[in-house]
N, C-alpha and C positions, 0 to 999 in steps of 0.2 A: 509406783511401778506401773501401775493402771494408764495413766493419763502418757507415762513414758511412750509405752507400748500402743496407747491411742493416736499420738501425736507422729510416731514411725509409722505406723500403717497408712495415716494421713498423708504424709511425707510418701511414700510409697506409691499408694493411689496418683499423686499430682505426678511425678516424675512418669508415671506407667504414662498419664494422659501425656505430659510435654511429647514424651519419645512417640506417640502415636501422632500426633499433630506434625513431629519433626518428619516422620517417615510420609506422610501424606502432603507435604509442602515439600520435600523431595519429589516424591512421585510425580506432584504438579509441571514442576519446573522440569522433570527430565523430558516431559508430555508438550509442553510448550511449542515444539515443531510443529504440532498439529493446524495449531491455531493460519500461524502466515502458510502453513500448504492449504489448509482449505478456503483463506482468504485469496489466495490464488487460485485456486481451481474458480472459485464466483466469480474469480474474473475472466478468466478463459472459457468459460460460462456465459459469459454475457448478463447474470443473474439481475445484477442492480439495474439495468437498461428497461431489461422483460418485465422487472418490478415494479419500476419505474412508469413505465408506459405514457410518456410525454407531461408527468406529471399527476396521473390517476393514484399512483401508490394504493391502489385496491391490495385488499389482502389475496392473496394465490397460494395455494395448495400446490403439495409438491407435487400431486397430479400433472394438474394443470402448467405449471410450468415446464415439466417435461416433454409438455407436446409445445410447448410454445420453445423450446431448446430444438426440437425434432425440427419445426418448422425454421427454425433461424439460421442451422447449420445442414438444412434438405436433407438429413437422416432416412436411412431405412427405416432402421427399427426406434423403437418408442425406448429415449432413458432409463434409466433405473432410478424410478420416484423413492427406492428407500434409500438408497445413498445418497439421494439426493439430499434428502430429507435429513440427514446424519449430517452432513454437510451444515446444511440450513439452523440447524437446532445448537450446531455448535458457535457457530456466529450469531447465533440472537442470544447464546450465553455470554458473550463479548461485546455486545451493543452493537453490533452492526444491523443486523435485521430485530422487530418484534413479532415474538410469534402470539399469534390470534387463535385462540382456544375454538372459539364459539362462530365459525364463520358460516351464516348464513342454514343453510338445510346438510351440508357438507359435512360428513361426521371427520374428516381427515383438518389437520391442524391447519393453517396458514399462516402466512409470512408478506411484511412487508418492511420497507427499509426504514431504518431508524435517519437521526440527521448525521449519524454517522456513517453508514452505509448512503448516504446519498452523495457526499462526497466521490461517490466513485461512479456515478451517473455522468454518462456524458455529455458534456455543456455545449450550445451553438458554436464553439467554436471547436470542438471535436475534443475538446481534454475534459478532463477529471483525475481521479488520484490513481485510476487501476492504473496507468501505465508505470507508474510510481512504485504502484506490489507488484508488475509482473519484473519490472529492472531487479528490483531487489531482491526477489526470490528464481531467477532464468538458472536454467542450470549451470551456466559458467562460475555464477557467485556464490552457488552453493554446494557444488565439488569445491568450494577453496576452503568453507568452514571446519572442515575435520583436521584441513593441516596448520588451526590457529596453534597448536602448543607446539607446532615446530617453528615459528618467528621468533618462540621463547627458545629454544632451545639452539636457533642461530638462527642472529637477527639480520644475519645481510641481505637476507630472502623475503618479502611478505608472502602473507600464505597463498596470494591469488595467482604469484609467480612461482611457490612451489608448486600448485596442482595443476599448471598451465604451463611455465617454461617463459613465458612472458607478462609484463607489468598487465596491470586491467586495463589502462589508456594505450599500450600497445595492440592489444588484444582487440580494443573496439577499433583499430584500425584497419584491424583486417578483416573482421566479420562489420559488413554494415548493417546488417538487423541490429544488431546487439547495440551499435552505434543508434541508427533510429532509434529506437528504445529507449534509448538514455536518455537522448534530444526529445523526445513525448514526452518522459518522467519528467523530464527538468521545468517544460515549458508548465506543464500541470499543476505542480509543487507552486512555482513560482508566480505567474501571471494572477491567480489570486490573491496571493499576498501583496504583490505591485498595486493591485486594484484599492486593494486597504490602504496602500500605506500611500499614494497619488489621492485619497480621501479627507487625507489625516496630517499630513506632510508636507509643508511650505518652500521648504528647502532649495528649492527648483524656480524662485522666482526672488533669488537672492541677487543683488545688483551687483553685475560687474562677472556672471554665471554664461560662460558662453558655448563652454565643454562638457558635456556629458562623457564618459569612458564608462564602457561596463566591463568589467576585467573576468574571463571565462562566462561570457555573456551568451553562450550558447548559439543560438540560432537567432537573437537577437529581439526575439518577443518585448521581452522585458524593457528595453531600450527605446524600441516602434512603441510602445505606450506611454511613455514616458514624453517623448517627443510632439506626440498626439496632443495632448495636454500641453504640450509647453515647445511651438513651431518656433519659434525662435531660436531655441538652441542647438547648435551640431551635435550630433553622434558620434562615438566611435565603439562597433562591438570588436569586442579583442579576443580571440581565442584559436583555439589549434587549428591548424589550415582545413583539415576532413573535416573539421566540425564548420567552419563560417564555408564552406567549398558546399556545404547544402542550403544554407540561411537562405532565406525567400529574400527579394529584393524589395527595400522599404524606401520611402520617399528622403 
């Protein structure tokens, strides 16, 4: 009966712990919005740039970045270094920034970008990945996320056209920020992986190759590199008229 009664209690203890683990892995995941708004806010922020500093990735206190925010966007008043800091703390739990205990005479923490927060540093040719988190999180795309269970509950609709009245390629038609934005995110996303894969990729110097087509080829970045490397070949970028109706003109 002893060892009965030891073995249920035992049993008891572990299911108390599961159900605690299961309530605290819910709670994570309901919390999860946190993460892409405040990786959004760094970027509307400027934070990986100011971090960055051509390179230096010196550690910066939230202090000190706040004045260096004051000065970027000629503010009145001086930021709020503890939200900031909130901000900061929760993306160095994410990998994007590491935070620095011990910086220098400074008793306040500091920060500087991991290689994953560096990714969103802007590169000589003005991209990185922020344009990438602010498309994916601008308000248009995230007033559609609450009406995902109604594409389940009738699918004739996606949810970016229940919360709007129009598709989301309709939608960047009429608003051209939103459009720009997309055309930033894509070139950003893209143009480095081009870069890897014109590294690594022979493909392009196969005989009898005299067509290139990039099919929703955006602004045509990707194609102008492509081309770069390999003059001989014609172009053709293909996609919605608004969208090549901006493309920069290429050789």
């Amino acid at each position: 009966h002893f060892c009965i009664r030891y073995a249920a209690a035992a049993l008891g203890r572990e299911r108390a712990m599961e159900d605690k683990e299961a309530r605290l892995t819910m709670m994570h995941l309901a919390n999860l919005i946190s993460v892409p708004m405040a990786l959004h806010a760094a970027v509307k922020l400027d934070l990986p740039d100011l971090i960055w500093q051509g390179g230096a990735n010196l550690p910066v206190s939230p202090a000190q970045l706040a004045s260096l925010i004051r000065a970027k966007f000629s503010l009145a008043t001086e930021p709020d270094a503890v939200n900031l800091q909130r901000i900061l703390r929760l993306l160095a739990s994410h990998g994007v920034f590491e935070e620095v205990p011990d910086h220098g005479n400074a008793p306040a923490k500091a920060f500087r970008l991991t290689d994953v927060g560096r990714t969103l540093v802007t590169d000589d040719q003005g991209l990185s990945l922020g344009a990438y988190v602010l498309q994916h999180h601008q308000d248009a795309l995230v007033q559609a996320w609450p009406c995902l269970h109604e594409s389940v509950l009738d699918s004739s609709q996606e949810a970016f056209k229940k919360a709007h009245g129009v598709s989301a390629y309709e939608y960047y038609v009429k608003d051209s920020a939103c459009n720009s934005l997309m055309q930033r995110a894509m070139s950003g996303m893209s143009v480095p992986f081009m870069r890897a894969l014109l590294e690594s990729y022979d493909g392009f110097e196969s005989e009898g190759l005299k067509t290139v087509v990039d099919v929703g080829g955006s602004t045509g970045s990707c194609l102008a590199m492509i081309l770069e490397r390999y003059p001989g070949l014609h172009g053709i970028n293909f996609d919605l008229p608004e969208v090549v109706a901006d493309a920069p003109q290429y050789q």
